[in-house]
C-alpha positions as CSV (number, residue, x, y, z in Angstrom):
1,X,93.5,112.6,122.3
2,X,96.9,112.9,124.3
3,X,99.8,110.5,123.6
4,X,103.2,110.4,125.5
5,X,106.3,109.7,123.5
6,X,109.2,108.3,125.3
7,X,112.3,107.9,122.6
8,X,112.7,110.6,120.3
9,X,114.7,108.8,117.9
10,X,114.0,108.4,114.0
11,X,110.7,106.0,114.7
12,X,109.6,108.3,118.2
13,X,110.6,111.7,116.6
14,X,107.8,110.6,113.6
15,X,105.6,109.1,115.8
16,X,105.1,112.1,118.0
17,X,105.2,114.3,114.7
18,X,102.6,112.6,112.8
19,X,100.4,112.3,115.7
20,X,100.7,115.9,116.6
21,X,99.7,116.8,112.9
22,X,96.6,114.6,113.2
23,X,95.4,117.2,116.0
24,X,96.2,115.1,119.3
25,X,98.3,116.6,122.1
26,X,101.5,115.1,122.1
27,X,104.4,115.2,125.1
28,X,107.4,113.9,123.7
29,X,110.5,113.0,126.3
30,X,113.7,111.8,125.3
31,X,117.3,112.3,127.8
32,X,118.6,114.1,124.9
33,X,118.1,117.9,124.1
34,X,119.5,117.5,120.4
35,X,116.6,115.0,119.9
36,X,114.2,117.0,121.7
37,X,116.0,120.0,119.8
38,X,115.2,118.7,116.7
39,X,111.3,117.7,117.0
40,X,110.6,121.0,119.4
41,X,108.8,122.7,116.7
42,X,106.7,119.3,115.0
43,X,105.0,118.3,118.5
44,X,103.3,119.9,121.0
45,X,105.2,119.6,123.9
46,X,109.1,118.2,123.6
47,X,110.9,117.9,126.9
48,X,114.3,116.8,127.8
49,X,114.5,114.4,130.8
50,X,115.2,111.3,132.2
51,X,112.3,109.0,131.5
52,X,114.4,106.4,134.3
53,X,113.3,108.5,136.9
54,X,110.8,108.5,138.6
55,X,110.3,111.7,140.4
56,X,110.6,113.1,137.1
57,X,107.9,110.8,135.3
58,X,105.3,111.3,138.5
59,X,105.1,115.1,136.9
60,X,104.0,114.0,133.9
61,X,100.0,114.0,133.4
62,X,99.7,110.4,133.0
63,X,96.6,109.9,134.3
64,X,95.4,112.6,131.2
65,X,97.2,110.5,128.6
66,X,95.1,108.0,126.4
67,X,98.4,106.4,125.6
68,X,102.4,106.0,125.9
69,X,104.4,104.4,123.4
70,X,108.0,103.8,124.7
71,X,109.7,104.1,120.8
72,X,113.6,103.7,122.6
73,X,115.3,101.6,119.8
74,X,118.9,101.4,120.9
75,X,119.1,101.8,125.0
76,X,117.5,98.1,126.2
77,X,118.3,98.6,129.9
78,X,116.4,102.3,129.6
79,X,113.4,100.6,127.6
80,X,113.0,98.0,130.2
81,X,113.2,100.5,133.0
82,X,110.9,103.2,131.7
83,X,108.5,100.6,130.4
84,X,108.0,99.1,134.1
85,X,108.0,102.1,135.4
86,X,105.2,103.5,133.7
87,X,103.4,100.1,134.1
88,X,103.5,101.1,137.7
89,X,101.5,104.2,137.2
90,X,98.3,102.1,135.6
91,X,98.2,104.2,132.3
92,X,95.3,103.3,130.3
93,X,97.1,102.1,127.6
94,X,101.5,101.2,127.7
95,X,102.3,100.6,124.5
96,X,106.4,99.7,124.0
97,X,108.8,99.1,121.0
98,X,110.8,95.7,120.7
99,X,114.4,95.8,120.5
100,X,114.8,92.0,119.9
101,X,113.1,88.8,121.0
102,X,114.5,88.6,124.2
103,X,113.7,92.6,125.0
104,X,110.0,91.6,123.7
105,X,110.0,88.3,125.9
106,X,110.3,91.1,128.9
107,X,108.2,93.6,128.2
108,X,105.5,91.2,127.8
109,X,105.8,89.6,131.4
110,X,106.1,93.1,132.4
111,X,102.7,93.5,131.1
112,X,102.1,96.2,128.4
113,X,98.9,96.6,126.2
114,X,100.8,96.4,122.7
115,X,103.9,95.5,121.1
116,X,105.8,97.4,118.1
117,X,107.9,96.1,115.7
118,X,108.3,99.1,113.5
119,X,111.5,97.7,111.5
120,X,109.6,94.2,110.4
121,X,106.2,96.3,109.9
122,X,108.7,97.8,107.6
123,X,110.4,95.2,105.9
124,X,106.7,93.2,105.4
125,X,105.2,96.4,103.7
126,X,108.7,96.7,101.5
127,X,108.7,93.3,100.6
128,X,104.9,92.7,99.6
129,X,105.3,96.1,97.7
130,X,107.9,94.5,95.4
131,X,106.2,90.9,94.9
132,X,103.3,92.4,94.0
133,X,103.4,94.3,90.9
134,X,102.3,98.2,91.1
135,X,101.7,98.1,95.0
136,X,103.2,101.2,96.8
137,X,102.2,100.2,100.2
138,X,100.3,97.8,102.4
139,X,98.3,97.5,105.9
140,X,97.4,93.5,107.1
141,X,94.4,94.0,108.2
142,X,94.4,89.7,109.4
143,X,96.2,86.7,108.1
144,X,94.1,86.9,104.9
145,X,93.0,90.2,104.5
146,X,95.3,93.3,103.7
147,X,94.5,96.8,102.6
148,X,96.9,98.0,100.1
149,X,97.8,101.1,97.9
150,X,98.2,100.1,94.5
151,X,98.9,102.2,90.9
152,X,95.2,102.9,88.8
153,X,96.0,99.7,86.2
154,X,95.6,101.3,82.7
155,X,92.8,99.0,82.0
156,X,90.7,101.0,84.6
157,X,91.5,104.4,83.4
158,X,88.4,106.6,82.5
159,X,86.1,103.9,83.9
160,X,83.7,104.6,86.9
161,X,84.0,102.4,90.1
162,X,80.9,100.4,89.2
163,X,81.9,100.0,85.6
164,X,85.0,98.2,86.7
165,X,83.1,95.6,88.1
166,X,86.0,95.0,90.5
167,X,83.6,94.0,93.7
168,X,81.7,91.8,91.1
169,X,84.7,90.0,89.8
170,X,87.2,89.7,91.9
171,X,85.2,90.4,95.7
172,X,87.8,93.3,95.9
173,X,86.3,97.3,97.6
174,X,87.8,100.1,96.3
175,X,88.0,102.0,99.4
176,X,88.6,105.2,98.1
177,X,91.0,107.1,95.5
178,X,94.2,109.0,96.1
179,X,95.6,111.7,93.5
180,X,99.2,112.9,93.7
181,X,99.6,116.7,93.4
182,X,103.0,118.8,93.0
183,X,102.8,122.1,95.4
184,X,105.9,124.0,96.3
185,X,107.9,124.2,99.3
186,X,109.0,127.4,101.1
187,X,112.0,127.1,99.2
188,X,109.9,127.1,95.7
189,X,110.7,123.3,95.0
190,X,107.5,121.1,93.9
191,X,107.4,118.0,95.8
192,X,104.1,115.7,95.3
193,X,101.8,114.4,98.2
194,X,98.8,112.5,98.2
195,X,95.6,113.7,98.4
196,X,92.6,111.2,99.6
197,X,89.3,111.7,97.4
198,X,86.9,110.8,100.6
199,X,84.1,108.3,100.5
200,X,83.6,107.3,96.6
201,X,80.6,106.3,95.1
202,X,79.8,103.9,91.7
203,X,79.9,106.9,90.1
204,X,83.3,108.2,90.8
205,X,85.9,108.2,87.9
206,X,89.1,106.8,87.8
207,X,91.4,108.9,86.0
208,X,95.3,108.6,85.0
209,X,97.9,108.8,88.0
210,X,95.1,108.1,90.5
211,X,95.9,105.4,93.0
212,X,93.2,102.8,94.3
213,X,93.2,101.8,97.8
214,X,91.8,98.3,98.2
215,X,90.3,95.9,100.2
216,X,90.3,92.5,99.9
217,X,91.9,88.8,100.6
218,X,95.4,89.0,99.6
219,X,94.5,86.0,96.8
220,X,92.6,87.7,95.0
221,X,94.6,91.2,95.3
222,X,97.4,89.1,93.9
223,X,95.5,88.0,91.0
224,X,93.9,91.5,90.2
225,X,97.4,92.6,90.1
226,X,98.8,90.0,87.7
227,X,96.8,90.1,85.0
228,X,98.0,92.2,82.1
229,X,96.5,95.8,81.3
């Protein structure tokens, strides 16, 4: 797919990179050249220019893109401009970051697809990861239902999926496992990343260190998670 990134802050720099390394085509834009500087060699495309005007946006394959996301965090008066004026082009999808309530109040009478809030996305995922013991992230999937990433309890350990009885008991999927290994840098220094089994099966094994990614409604994820191993 092809995405266009306006704002290459912290959140739009990411953004574009992660994207880019999930195979999509990504045109990043941001009106500085030490921001576009610094993500240059992480996207596809990184371009310095005024995302205000419009000659300069009318140049850009918009009718090609599946998306833009206008990530500016700081600039209001540039996130309201840029966002109606890629409204103007009718992009298939305009999706734009709050600033603050009355910036989002805007942006929705101006009429885009989808709204970010990438700083209380944030702060929900930070705070349900410390209420809830061993959770290391989380994704609300509704009101009720939440995906989360949660530490292998030690009761589970050695146990196949089936013999956990986890669906049975508690009407919670395991959606799949995720192991942590330690590879080196270019530098030589071992840093860990998560590694996603796939689709498991009844028969997989849960071993230590593995974490469980489950599905379920967030009552009965809390009482998986507060009984004792």
């Amino acid at each position: 797919m092809k995405y266009i990134v306006v704002g290459l802050g912290n959140f739009g720099g990411h953004l574009a990179a992660r994207l880019t390394s999930y195979g999509h085509e990504v045109i990043g834009i941001d009106a500085s050249e030490d921001k576009v500087e610094a993500v240059k060699d992480k996207i596809t495309h990184a371009i310095a220019m005024d995302a205000t005007d419009i000659h300069a946006v009318k140049n850009l394959p918009c009718k090609e893109a599946d998306a833009v996301i206008i990530a500016i965090g700081e600039d209001f008066g540039a996130s309201i401009m840029v966002t109606a004026l890629f409204k103007q082009l009718q992009i298939k999808r305009l999706i734009s970051r709050s600033i603050n309530k009355v910036h989002e109040t805007v942006i929705q009478a101006i009429g885009v697809d989808e709204i970010l809030h990438p700083e209380e996305d944030s702060a929900e995922r930070m705070a349900k990861s410390l209420q809830m013991k061993g959770v290391i992230d989380s994704l609300d999937v509704s009101d009720n239902y939440n995906i989360i990433e949660v530490k292998a309890p030690q009761r589970y350990v050695g146990l196949t999926i089936a013999e956990t009885k986890i669906r049975q008991d508690y009407n919670i999927n395991i959606l799949t496992l995720i192991k942590m290994e330690e590879k080196p840098n270019i530098f030589g220094v071992k840093s860990k990343s998560k590694k996603v089994t796939g689709v498991v099966t009844a028969d997989t094994k849960i071993e230590a260190g593995d974490i469980l990614l489950l599905f379920g409604h967030i009552k009965d994820i809390q009482e998986i998670l507060s009984l004792e191993d």
